[in-house]
C-alpha positions as CSV (number, residue, x, y, z in Angstrom):
1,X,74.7,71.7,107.0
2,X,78.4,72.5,108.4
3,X,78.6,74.0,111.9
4,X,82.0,75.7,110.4
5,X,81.3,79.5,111.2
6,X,82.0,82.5,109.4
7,X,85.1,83.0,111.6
8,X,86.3,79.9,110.8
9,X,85.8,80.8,107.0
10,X,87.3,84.0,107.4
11,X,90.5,82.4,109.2
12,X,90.8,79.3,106.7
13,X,91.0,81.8,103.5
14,X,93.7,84.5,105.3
15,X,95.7,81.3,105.3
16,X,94.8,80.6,101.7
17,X,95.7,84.0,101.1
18,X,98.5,84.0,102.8
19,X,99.9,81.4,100.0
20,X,99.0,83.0,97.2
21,X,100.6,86.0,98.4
22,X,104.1,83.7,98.9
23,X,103.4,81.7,95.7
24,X,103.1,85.4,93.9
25,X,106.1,86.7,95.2
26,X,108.1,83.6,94.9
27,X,107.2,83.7,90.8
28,X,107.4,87.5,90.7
29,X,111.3,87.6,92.3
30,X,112.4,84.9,90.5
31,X,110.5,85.1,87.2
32,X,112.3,88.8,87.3
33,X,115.7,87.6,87.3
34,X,114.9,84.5,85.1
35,X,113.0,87.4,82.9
36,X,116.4,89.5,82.8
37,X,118.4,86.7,81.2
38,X,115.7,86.8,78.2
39,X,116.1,90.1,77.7
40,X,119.5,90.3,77.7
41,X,119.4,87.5,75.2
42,X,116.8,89.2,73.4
43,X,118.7,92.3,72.4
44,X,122.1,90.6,72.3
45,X,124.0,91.1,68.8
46,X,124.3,87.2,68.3
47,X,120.9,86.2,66.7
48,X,121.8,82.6,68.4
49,X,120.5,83.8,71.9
50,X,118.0,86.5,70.2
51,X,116.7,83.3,68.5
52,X,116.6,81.1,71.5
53,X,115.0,83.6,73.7
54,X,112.0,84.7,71.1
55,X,111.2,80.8,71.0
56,X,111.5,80.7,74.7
57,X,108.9,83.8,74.7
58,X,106.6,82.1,72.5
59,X,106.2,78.9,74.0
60,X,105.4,80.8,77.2
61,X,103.4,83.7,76.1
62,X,101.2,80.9,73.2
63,X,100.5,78.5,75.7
64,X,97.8,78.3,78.3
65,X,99.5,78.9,81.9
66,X,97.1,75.8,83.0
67,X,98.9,73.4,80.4
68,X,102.4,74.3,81.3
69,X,101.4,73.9,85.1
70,X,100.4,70.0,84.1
71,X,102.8,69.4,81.8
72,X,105.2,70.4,84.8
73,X,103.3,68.7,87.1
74,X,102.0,65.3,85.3
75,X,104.7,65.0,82.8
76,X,107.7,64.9,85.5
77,X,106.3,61.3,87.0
78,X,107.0,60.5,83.1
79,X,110.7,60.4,84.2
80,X,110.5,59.5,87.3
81,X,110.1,62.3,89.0
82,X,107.3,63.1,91.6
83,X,107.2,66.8,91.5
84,X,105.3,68.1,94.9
85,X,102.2,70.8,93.6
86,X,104.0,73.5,95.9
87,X,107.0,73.0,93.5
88,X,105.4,72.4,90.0
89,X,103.3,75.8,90.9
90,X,106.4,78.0,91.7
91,X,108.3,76.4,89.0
92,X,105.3,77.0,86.2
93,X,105.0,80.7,87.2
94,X,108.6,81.8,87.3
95,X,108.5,80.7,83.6
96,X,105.4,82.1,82.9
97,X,106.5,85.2,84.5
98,X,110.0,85.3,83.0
99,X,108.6,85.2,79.7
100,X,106.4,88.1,79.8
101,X,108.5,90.3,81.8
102,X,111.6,89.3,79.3
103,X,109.2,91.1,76.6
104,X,107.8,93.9,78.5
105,X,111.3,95.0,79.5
106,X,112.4,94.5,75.6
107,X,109.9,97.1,74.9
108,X,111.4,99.4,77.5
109,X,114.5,99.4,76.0
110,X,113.7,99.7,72.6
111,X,111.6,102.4,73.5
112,X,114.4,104.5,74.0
113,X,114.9,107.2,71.2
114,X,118.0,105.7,69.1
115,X,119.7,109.0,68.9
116,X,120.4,108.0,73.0
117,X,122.3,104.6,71.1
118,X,124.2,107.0,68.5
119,X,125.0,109.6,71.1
120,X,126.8,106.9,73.0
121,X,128.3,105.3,70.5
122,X,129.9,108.7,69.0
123,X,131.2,108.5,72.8
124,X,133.1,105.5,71.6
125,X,130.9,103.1,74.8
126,X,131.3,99.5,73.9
127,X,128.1,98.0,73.9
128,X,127.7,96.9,77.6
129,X,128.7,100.3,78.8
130,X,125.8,101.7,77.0
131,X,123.6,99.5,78.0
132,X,124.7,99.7,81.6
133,X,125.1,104.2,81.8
134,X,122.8,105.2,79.1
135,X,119.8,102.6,78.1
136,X,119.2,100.7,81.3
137,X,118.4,103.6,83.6
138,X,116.4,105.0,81.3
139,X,114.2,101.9,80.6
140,X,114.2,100.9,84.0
141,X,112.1,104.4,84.5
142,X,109.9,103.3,81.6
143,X,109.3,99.7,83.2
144,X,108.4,100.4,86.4
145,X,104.4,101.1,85.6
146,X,103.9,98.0,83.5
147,X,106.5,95.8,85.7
148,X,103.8,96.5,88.8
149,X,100.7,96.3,86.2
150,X,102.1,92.9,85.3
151,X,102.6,92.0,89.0
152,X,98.4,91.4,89.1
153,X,98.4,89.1,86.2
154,X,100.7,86.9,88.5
155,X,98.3,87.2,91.8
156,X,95.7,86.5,89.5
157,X,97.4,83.4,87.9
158,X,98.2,81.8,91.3
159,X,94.5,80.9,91.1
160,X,95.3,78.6,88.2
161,X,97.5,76.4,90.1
162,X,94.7,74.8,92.6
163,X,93.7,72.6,89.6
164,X,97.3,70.7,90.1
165,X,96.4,70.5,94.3
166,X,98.5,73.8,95.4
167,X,96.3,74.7,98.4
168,X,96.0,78.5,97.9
169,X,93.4,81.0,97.9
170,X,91.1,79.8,95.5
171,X,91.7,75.8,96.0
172,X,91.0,76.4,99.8
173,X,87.6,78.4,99.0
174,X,86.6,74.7,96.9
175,X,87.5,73.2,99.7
176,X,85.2,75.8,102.1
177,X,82.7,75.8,100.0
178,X,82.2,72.0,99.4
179,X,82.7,72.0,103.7
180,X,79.8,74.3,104.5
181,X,77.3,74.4,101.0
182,X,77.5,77.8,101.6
183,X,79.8,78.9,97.5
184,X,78.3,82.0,97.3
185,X,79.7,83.2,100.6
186,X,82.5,81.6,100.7
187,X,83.4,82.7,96.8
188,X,82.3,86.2,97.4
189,X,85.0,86.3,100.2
190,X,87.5,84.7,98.3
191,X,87.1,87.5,95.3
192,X,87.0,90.2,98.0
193,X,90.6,88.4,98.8
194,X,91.6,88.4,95.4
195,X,90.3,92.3,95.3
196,X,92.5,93.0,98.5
197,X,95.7,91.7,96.9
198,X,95.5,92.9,93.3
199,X,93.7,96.8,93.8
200,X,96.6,98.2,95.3
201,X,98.7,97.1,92.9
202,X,96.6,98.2,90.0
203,X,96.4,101.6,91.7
204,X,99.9,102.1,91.7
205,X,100.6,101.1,88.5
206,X,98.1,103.8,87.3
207,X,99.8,106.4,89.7
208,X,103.3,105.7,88.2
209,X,101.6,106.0,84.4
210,X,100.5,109.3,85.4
211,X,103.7,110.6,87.5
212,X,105.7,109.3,84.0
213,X,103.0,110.8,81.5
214,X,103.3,114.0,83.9
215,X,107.0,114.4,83.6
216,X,107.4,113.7,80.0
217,X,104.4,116.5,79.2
218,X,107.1,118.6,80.9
């Protein structure tokens, strides 16, 4: 038996935590602006980049996160390159995350009523002025519940990415647990981790829902 102590559990795993929180946000920021470029080539009016993107969005979205992350991982020593976990992780996530914010932000805008388009138009707007006064700000407002909603998926995902080595909160939890034979402890603590960083979130996201629903009931 270990002589690790519950202290020393506690510590290890607010340092585990304290990853997956960076790894999260690292995806989340970058995946965002990564995920506006698809959406812009998503609704453009040359089905070149429409084309491009949707292909993009279905490798992504069809794929198991776990096979891009070793295809990322194991497949770059195929050319040479040796591709440290921290980076294959951060790397895998921003596309996973690009992809499926890309699409969630296509619904946004194409949620918008078209008689918003046609009013605009009749205004004689070019296309990137009514994107930019009349259909982004009011898809932004639409986007903001299921961008946050999304933003679990991604904590949760981080989990994923101990399989390729990335010493996070779950991978250091194996790591605890194999240390001290104690998994049901330490895998309790590391859901109560998981539970810490994702409830708030959720609860937000359901907050905005119901401030939108609210205001469009009005």
């Amino acid at each position: 038996m270990s002589d690790i102590e519950l202290s020393d559990i506690v510590r290890n795993l607010l340092g585990g935590a304290a990853w997956t929180l960076g790894l999260s946000l690292t995806a989340f920021v970058l995946g965002g602006l990564a995920g506006l470029a698809v959406l812009f080539a998503r609704i453009a009016r040359n089905p070149l980049p429409r084309r491009l993107a949707q292909a993009y969005i279905e490798v992504f979205q069809g794929t198991p996160l776990l096979m891009q992350l070793f295809i990322i991982f194991f497949g770059s020593s195929l050319i040479g390159l040796e591709i440290p976990p921290w980076l294959a992780a951060a790397l895998g996530l921003t596309l996973f995350t690009s992809a499926y914010l890309g699409e969630i932000w296509r619904g946004c805008v194409e949620a918008i009523p078209k008689g918003q388009w046609e009013a605009s138009a009749s205004l004689a707007m070019s296309h990137v002025e009514q994107m930019r006064h009349v259909i982004l700000p009011q898809a932004l407002r639409i986007a903001i519940a299921p961008t946050v909603g999304f933003s679990v998926q991604v904590v949760k995902g981080t989990a994923v990415t101990s399989i390729i080595g990335f010493v996070e909160l779950t991978k250091t939890g194996s790591m605890l647990a194999n240390a001290t034979f104690q998994p049901f402890l330490v895998f309790g603590l590391v859901a109560l981790g998981y539970f810490a960083l994702c409830y708030p979130l959720s609860a937000y996201s359901r907050m905005l829902e119901r401030k939108i629903h609210g205001s469009r009931a009005h």
